[in-house]
N, C-alpha and C positions, 0 to 999 in steps of 0.2 A: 228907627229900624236900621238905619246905616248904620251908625253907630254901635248897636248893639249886634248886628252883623259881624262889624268888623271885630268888634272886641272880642268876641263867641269864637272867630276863625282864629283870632290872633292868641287868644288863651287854650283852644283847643293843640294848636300848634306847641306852646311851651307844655301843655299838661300832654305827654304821649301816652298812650292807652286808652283814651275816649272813645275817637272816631266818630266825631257827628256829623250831620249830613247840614244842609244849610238853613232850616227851619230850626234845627236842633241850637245851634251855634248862635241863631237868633234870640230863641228864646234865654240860652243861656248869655246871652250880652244882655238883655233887657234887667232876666234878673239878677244877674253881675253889676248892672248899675244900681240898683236899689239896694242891693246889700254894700256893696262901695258905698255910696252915698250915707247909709247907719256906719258902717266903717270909720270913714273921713272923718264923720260928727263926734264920735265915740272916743279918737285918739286923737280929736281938735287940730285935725290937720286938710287943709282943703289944698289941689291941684290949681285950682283957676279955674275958671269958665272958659267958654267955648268950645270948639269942636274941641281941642288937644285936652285941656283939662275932663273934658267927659268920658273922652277915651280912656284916660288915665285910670279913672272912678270905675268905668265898666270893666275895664279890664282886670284891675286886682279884682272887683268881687266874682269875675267868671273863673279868675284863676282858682278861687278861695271855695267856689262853690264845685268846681272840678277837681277839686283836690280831696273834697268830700265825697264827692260822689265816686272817686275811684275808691275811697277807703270804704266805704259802704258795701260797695261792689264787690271788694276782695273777702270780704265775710261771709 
């Protein structure tokens, strides 16, 4: 949950026009690292393990999945 916290705060901050609240940010790190994760696998590229490498994981896919959802949104 740290982890995807932090990643959720941290992609919300690079994606501007969200504005999520800190459950929100959560969930979106959790599911940021599961799409990261098919991501990584997908273009055969992995970060590392541990905390830095997980961050890494979470974070492109919150960014990727915030990116979506702002286009979604503008429709």
């Amino acid at each position: 949950m740290i982890v995807g916290g932090l990643a959720g705060v941290l992609a919300d901050v690079v994606v501007k026009g969200i504005g999520l609240d800190l459950v929100g940010a959560i969930v979106v790190g959790i599911l940021g690292a599961l799409r990261g994760g098919w991501l990584f696998g997908v273009i055969g590229f992995w970060p590392g393990g541990g905390f830095i490498g997980s961050l890494i994981t979470a974070f492109v896919g919150a960014v990727v999945l915030l990116l979506i959802l702002r286009a979604v949104r503008r429709r």
